[in-house]
C-alpha positions in Angstrom: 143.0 -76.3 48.3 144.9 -76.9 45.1 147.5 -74.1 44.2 146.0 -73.1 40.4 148.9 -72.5 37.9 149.2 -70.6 34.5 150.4 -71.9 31.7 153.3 -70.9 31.0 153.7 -67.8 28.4 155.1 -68.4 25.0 158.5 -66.5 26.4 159.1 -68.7 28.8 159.0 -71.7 26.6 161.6 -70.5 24.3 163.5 -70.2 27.3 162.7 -73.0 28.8 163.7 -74.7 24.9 167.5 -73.0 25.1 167.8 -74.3 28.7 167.0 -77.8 27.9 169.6 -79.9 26.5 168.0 -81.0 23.0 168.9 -84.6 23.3 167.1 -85.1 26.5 164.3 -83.5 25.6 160.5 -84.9 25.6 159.1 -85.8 22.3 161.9 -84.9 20.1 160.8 -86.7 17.4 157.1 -84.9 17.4 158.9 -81.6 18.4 161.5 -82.0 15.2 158.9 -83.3 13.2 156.1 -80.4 13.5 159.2 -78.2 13.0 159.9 -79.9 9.9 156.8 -79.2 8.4 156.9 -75.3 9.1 159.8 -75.6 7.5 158.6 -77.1 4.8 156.1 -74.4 4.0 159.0 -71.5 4.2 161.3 -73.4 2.0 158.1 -73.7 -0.1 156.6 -70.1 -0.4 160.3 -69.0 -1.2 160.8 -71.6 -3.7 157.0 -70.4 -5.5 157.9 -66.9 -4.6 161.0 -66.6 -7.6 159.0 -66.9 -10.4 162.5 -67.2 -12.6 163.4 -69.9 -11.0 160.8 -71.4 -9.7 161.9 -75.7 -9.2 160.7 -78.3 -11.6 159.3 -81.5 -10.5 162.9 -83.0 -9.3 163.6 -79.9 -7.7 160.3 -80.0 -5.7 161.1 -83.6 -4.6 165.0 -82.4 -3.6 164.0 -79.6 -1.3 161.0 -81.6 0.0 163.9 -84.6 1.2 166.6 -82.0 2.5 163.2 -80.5 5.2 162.1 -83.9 5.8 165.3 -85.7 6.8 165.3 -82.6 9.7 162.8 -85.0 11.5 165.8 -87.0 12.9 168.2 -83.9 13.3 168.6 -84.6 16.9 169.4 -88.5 17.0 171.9 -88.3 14.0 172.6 -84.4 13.6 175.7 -85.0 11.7 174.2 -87.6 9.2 171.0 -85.4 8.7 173.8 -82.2 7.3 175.2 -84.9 5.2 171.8 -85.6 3.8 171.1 -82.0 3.7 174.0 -81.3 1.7 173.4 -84.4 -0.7 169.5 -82.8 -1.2 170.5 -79.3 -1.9 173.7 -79.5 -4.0 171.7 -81.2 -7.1 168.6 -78.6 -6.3 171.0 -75.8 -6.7 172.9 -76.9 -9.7 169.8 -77.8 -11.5 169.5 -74.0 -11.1 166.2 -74.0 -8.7 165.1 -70.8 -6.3 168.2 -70.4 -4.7 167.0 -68.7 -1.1 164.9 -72.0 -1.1 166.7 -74.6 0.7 168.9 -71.8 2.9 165.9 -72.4 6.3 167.2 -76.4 6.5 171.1 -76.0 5.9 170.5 -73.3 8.7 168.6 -75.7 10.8 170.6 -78.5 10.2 174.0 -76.7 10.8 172.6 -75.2 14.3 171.6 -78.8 15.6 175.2 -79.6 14.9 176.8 -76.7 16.1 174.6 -76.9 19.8 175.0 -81.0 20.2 178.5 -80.9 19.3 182.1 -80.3 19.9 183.1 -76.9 18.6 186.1 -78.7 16.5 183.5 -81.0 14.7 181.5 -78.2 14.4 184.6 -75.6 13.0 185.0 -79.1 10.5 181.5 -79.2 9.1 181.3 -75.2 8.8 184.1 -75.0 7.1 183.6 -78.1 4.7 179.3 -77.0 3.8 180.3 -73.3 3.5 182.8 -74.0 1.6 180.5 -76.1 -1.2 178.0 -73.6 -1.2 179.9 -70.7 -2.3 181.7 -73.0 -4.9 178.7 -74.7 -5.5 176.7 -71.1 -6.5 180.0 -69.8 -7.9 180.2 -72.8 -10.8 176.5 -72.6 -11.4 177.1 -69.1 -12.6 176.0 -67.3 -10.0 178.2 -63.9 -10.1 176.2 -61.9 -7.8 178.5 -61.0 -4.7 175.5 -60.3 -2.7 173.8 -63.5 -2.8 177.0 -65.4 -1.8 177.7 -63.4 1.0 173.7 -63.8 2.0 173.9 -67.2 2.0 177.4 -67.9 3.5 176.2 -65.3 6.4 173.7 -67.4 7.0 175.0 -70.5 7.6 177.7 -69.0 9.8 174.8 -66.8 11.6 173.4 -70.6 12.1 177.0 -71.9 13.6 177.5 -69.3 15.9 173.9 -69.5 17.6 174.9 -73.0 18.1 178.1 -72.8 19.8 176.8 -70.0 22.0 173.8 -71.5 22.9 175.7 -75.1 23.5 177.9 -73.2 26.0 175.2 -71.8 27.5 173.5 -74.8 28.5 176.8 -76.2 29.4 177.7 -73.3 31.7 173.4 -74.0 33.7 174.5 -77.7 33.4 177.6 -76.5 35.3 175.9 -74.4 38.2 172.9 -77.2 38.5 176.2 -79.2 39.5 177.8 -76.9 41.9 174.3 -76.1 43.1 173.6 -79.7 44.2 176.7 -80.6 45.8 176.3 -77.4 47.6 172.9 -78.6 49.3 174.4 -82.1 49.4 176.9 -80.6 51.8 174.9 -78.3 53.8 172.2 -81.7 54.3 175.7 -83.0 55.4 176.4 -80.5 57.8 172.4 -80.5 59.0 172.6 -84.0 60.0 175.8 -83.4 62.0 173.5 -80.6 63.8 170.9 -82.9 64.3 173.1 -85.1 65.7 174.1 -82.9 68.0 170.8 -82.0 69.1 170.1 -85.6 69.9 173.0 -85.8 71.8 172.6 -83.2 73.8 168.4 -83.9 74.6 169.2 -87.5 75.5 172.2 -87.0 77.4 169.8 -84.6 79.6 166.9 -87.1 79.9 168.8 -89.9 80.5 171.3 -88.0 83.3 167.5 -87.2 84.7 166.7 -91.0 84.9 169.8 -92.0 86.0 169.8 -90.1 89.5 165.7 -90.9 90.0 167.1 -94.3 89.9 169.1 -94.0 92.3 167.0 -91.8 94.6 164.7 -95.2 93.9 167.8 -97.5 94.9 168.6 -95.8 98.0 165.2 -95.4 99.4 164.8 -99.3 98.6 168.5 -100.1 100.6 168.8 -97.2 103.3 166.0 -99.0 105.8 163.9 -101.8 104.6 162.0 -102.2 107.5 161.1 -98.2 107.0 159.9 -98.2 103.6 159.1 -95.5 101.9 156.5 -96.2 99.5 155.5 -93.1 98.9 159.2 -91.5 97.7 159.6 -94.8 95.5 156.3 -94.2 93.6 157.3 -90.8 93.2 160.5 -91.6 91.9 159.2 -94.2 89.9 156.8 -91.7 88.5 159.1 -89.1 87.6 161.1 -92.0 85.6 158.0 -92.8 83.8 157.7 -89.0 83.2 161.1 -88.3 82.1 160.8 -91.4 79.6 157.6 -90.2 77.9 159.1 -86.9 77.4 162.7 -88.1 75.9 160.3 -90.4 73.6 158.1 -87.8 72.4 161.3 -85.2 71.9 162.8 -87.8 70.3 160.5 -88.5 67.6 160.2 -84.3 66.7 163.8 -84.1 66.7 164.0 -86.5 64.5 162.2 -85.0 61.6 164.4 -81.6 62.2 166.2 -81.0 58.6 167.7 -77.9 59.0 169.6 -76.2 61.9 172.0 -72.7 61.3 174.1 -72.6 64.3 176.7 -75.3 66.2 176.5 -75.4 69.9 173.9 -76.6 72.6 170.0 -77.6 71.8 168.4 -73.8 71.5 165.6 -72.7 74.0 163.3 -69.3 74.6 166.1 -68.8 77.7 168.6 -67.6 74.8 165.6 -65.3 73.0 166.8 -62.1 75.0 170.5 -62.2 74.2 169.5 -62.7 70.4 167.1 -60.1 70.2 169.7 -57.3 71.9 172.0 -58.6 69.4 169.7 -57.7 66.7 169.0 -54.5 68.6 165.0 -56.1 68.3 162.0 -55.3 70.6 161.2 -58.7 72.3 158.4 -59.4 74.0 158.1 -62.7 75.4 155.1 -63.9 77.8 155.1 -67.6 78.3 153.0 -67.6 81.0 155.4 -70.5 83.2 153.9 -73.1 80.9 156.1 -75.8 80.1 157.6 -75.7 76.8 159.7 -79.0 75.9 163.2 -78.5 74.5 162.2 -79.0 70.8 159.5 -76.2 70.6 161.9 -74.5 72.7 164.2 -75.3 69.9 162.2 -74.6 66.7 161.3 -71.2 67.9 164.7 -70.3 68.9 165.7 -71.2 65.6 162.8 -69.6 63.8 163.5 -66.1 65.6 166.9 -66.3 64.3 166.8 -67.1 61.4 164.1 -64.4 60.3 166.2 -61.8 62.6 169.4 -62.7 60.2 167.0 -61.8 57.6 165.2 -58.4 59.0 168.8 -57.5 59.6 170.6 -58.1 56.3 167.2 -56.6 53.9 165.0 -54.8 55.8 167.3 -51.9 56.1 169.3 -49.6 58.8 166.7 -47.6 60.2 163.9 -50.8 60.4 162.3 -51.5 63.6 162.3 -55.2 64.3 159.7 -56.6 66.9 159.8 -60.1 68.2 156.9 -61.5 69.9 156.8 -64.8 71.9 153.4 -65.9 73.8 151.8 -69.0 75.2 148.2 -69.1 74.4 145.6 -71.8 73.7 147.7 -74.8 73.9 150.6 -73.2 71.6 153.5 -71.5 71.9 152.5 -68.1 68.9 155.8 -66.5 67.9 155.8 -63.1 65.6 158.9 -61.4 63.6 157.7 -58.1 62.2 159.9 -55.3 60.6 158.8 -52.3 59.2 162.0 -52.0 56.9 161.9 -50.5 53.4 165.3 -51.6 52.2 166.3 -52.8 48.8 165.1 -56.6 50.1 161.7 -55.2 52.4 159.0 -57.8 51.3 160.7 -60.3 50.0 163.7 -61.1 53.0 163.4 -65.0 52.6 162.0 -65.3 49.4 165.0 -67.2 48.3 167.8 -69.7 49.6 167.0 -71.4 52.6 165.5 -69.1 54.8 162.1 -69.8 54.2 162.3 -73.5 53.7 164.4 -74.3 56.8 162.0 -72.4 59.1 158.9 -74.1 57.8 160.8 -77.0 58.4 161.5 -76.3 62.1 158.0 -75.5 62.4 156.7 -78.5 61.2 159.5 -80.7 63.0 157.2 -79.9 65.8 153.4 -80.2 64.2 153.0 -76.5 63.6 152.9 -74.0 60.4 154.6 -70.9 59.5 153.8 -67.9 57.6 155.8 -65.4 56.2 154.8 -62.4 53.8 155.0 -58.5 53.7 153.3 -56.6 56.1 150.4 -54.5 55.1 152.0 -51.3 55.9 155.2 -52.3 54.7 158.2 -54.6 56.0 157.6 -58.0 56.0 156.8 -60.7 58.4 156.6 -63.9 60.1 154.7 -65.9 62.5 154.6 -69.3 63.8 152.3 -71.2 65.8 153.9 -74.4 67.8 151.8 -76.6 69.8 152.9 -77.5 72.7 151.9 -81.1 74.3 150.1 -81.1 77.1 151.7 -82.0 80.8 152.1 -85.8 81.7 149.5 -86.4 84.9 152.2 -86.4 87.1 153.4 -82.9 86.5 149.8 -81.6 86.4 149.5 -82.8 90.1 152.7 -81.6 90.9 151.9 -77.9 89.5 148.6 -78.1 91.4 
């Protein structure tokens, strides 16, 4: 079934906006240019607003070109201020609404503020700021109060940039370090995985090597006595110890994630881990046969949410492990009933979750994880295990 998702609220797209570097974002044009046009009916309701000095035709057509070059303020921010400028210098000394034209310089002076150097953007503050005050000063325009309004402003407007350009370039920044973080720990996975490999086919293949040579001997020792019933048996065993490596083989293969250097994991090691964690285990595989990469994934799985029940669920939790062969799988439980500052949510980030569903499915099974009903949280696995080559079945009988 499909996972439905919300839209996302209007909050999070404004900060999904500051996030996102402005020149890589999607539709800039279309974006720019719908914010262009709001623009344009601010700049106009202000300009209609002052009745004394409400623009003439050429001062309509000015402060309609200094909103409408903002459509391109991202590809050419520093040639759109220039424009800007060029628009709203002859609408102010024609004497026109004053506040009018104040929402583009503002725009137009944050796009080059946030996509630019801070000495380029120190340069163009200094240089427009510098030409409006003049600019309102020579046009008679005493009031102290309107140049300081308009002057905040546009500084307001250069600040916002430079903060929110560092910003992005500080999550640029830990995106970076992030990723060659997980690039090493992959790194130091595979070296795991290698490991593992090692150390299953070293086994099987130490396994084939002496059947061999029971084979070998049986065939040398007395050909006129020959055994035929030892060398099928050997010969079987082979067979049997080749289908295994094979099929451990392949699930190992897919194994992404590992937490601890050493020998391949198994169910043997369970009790020493659980006393560590001062857990209740209960384990109950029955003497069924569980090959060394279920062996491994649960091992692994039990750790790692035991690392977790330890460091959140508090110091007065009860942890339970449970471990049981039933129905042609191998069911494995980690419950808590901790209330610490972390109870509910122990894996909900890092890699904790996401390596153990890993494991899991390394070896065709799922995982779940979640709080517990009556508090604590917890997880269970459920690992199938493959069914016994023909040979071992008889041999068990």
């Amino acid at each position: 079934m499909a996972e439905v998702t919300e839209p996302p609220s209007a909050a999070e797209r404004v900060l999904r906006a500051l996030h996102q570097d402005p020149l890589a974002a999607a539709h800039p044009t279309r974006n720019d240019a719908v914010l262009a046009a709001g623009l344009a009916l601010l700049c106009g309701a202000l300009a209609y607003a002052d009745t004394a000095l409400r623009p003439d035709a050429l001062g309509w057509a000015l402060l309609a070109c200094s909103v409408l070059v903002l459509v391109w303020r991202r590809r050419r921010p520093l040639g759109v201020v220039i424009a800007t400028v060029v628009c709203i210098a002859p609408y102010q000394l024609l004497d026109n609404a004053h506040a009018a034209p104040v929402p583009a310089g503002v725009v137009a002076l944050y796009t080059v503020a946030a996509t630019g150097t801070v000495r380029r953007t120190v340069t163009v503050g200094v240089c427009v700021v510098g030409f409006a005050v003049s600019a309102m000063s020579s046009n008679g325009v005493h009031r102290v109060l309107d140049v300081l309004r308009t002057s905040g402003w546009l500084v307001a407007a250069l600040v916002l940039g430079v903060a929110v350009r560092n910003y992005r370039k500080y999550l640029a920044e830990e995106r970076t370090r992030i990723g060659q973080a997980n690039d090493r720990r992959i790194a130091e996975e595979r070296l795991r995985i290698a490991r593992d490999l090692h150390d299953l086919l070293a086994h099987s293949i130490t396994l084939i090597g002496v059947r061999t040579s029971v084979a070998a001997h049986v065939l040398t020792v007395d050909p006129d006595r020959l055994d035929r019933a030892a060398i099928a048996e050997a010969l079987d065993s082979i067979a049997d110890t080749c289908r295994e490596a094979r099929a451990e083989l392949r699930t190992t293969l897919t194994v992404l994630r590992a937490d601890e250097h050493g020998p391949l994991p198994d169910l043997a090691g369970l009790p020493d881990l659980a006393r560590t964690a001062e857990a209740e285990l209960a384990l109950d595989t029955g003497g069924v046969h569980v090959p060394p990469a279920v062996g491994a994934a649960a091992y692994r799985i039990v750790q790692e949410s035991l690392t977790n029940a330890v460091r959140h669920a508090g110091p007065a939790a009860t942890v339970r492990v449970r471990v049981a062969a039933a129905d042609g799988a191998l069911r494995l439980t980690v419950s808590d009933d901790g209330r610490g500052p972390g109870a509910g949510s122990a894996t909900a980030s890092g890699f904790g979750i996401v390596g153990m569903g890993e494991r899991a499915r390394s070896v065709g099974g799922t995982l779940r994880t979640g709080p517990r009903a009556g508090g604590g949280f917890e997880v269970s696995a459920s690992l199938p295990l493959p069914p016994l080559p023909p040979r071992s079945l008889e041999a068990s009988a």
